[in-house]
C-alpha positions in Angstrom: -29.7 100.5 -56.8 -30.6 96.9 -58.1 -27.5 94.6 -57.1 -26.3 91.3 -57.8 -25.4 90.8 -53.8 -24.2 87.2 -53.9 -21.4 85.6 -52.0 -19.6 82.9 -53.6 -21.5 79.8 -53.1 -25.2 81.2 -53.9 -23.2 82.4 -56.7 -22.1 78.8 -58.3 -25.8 78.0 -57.8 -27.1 80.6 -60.2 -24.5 79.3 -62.7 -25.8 76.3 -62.5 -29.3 77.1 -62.4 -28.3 79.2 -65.2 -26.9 76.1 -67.1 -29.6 74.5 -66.8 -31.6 77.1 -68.5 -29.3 77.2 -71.4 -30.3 73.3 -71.8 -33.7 74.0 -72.0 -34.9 73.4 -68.4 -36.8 77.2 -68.2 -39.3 76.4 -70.2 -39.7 72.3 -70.1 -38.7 69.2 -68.6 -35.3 68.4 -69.3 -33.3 64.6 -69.0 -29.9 66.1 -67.3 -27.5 64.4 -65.8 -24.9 64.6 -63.0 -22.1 64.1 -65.5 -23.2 66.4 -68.1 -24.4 69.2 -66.0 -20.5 68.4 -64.4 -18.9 69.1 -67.9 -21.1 72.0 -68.8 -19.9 73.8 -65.6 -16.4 73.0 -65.8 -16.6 71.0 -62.6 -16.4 67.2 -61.2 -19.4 65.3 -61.0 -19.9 65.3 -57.1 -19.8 69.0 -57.1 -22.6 68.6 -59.7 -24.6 66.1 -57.2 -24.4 68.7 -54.8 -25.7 71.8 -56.7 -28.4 69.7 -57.6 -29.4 68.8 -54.2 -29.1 72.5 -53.4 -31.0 73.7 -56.2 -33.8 71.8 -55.1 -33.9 72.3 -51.5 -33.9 76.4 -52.9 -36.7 75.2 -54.9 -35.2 76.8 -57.4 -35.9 72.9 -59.4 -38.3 70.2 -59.6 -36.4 66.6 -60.1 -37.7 63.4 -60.5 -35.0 60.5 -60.7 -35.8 57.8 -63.2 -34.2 54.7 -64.0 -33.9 56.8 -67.5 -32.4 59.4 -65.7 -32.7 62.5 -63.9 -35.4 64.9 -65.2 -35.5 68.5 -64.1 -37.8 71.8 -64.8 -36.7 75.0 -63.4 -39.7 76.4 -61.3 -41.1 79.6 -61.4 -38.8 80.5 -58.4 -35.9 79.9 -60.1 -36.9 81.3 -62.9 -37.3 84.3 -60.9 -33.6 84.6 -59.8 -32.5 84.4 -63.2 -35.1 87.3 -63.8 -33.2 89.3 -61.0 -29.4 88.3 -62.8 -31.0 89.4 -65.9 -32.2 92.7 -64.4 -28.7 92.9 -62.4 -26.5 92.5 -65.6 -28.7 94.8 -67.7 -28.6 97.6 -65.3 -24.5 97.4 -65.4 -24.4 97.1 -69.3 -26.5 99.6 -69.9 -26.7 101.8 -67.3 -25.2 105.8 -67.9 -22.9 105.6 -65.0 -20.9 102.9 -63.6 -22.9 101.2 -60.2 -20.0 102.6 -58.2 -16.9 103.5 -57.9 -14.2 103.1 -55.6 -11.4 105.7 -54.1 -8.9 105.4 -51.8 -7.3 108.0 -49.1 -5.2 108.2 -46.2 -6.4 109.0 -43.1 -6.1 112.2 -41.5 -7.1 114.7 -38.2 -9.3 117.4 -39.4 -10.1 120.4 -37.1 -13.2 118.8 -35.3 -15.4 121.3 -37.4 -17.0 118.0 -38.9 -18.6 117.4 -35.5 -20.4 120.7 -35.5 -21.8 120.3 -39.2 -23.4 116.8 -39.1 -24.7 117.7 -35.9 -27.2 120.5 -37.2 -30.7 119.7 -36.9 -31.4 121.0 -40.9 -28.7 118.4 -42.1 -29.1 115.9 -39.4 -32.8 114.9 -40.1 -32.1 115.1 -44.0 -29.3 112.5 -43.2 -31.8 110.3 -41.6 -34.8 110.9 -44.3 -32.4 110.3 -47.3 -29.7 108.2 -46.3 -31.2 106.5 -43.5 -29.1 107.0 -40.9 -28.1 108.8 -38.1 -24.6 109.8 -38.3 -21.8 109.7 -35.4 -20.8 113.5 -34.7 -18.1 113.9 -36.9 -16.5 112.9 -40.2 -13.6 110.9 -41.3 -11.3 112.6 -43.6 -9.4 111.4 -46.1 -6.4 112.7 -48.2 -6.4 111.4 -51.5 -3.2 111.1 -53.2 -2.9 109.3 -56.3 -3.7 110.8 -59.8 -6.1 107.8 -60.1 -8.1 108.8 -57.1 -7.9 112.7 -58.0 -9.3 111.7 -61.3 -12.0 109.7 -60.2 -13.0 112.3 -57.6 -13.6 114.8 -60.3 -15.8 112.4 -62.5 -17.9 112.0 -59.1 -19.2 115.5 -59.5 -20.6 114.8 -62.8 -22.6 111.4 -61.4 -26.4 111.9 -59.8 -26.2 112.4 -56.5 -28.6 113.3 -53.1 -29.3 116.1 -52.2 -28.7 117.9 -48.9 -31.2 121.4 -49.2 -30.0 124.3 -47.2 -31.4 125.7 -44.7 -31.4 128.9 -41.9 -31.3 128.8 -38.3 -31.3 131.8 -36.4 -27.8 133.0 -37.3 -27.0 131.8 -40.7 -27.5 129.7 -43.6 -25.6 126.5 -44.4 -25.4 125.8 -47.8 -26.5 122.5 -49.9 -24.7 119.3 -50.0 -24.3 116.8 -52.1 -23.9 113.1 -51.0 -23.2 109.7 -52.0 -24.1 106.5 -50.5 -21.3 104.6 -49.5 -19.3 101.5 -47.9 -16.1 102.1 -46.0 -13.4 99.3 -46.2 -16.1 97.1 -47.9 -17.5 96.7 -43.9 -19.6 99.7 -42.9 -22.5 101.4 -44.8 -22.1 105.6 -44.7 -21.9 108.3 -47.0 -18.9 110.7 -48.3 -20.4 114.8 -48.3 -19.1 117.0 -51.4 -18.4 118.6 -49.5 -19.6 119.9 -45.8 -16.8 122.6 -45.9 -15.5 124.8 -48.1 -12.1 125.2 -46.6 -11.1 121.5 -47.7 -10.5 121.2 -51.3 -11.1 118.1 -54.1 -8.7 116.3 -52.6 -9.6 115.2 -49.8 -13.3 113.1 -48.9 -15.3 113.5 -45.8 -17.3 110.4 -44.8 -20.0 109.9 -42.1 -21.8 106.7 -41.1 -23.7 105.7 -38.2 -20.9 104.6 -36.1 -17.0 105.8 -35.1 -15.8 104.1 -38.1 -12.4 105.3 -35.9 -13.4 102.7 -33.8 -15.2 100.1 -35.7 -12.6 99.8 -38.3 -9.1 99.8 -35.8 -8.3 103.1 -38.0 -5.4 105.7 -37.1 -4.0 108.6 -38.8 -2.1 107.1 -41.9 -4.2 104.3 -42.9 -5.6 103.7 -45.9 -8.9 103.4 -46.2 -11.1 102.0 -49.4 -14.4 103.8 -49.8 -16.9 102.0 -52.7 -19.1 105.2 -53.9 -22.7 104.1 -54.7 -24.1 105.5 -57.5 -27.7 106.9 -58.2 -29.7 104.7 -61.2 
């Protein structure tokens, strides 16, 4: 999935870059100056120095400073990251489903059955061919409560999702599963299973990752715990 994945400062940078597109400076050389660029963006006229300076370390701009003033062309480099915002905020408006969507449970002790399922060799090397990972033996489960979280739980089912195929060892047949990317308290990439077991119901979400997210996130019985659900294009 295509993904804006900024933090905040590279962020202000596009919106200025962006600015300076909307004055022309895509397509030709433009006269811009500190002070305008500053009123354009809402901002003071240092913090406007700056982003210039930035920009064009980035080489995301080509200045020349004249004694007529500063004149700037966005280069094919910076025109390029405004491609990829273009692409980003296209996908979003446009797009059947929403990129993600988030859920929140409450952390609870299953029956250690998890363990056993992820750790079958028919699901274990799908995990690793289509969502690139290895998972910890075992899966964190989460009780979700709210009639917000219930609700968005159900419209899951109807989003694209992978595919787990089943398979047949030598004394049964485990049954297909359905999986969703995931990131679990917006720190650790994993996935949530639709479910591995058929004894839990809807409410509640199993989630696996490549690490005791136990451990890695300081979790105990009773937390809550944000999962963001990445969704297929």
């Amino acid at each position: 999935m295509n993904s804006l994945n900024v933090d905040a400062q590279l962020w202000k940078r596009v919106f200025a870059l962006y600015k300076l597109a909307e004055m022309g400076a895509s397509s030709r050389t433009v006269k811009v100056s500190t002070e305008y660029l500053a009123e354009k963006m809402g901002t003071s006229q240092q913090t406007a120095s700056r982003y210039f300076i930035q920009l064009e370390k980035t080489g995301w701009i080509k200045r020349n400073i004249t004694p007529e003033g500063c004149l700037v062309k966005i280069t094919d480099s910076g025109m390029a990251e405004l491609k990829k915002l273009y692409s980003s905020l296209r996908l979003v408006m446009e797009a059947e489903y929403p990129p993600s969507v988030t859920l929140e449970g409450t952390l609870f002790s299953g029956l250690g059955e998890g363990a056993y399922y992820v750790t079958r060799d028919g699901y274990r090397r799908q995990f690793i061919e289509k969502l690139g990972f290895d998972p910890y033996p075992g899966t964190l489960n989460l009780k979700l409560t709210t009639e917000y979280d219930m609700k968005t739980r159900s419209e899951l089912e109807t989003y694209p999702s992978i595919i787990l195929e089943e398979f047949k060892d030598e004394s049964r047949t485990f049954g297909s599963v359905k999986c969703y990317s995931a990131i679990i308290n917006n720190k650790v990439k994993g996935a949530i299973l639709c479910a591995i077991r058929s004894h839990y119901n809807s409410s509640v979400l199993e989630v696996i990752a490549p690490t005791f997210l136990r451990s890695r996130l300081k979790l105990k019985d009773g937390n809550k715990v944000k999962v963001e659900v990445l969704i297929l294009p």
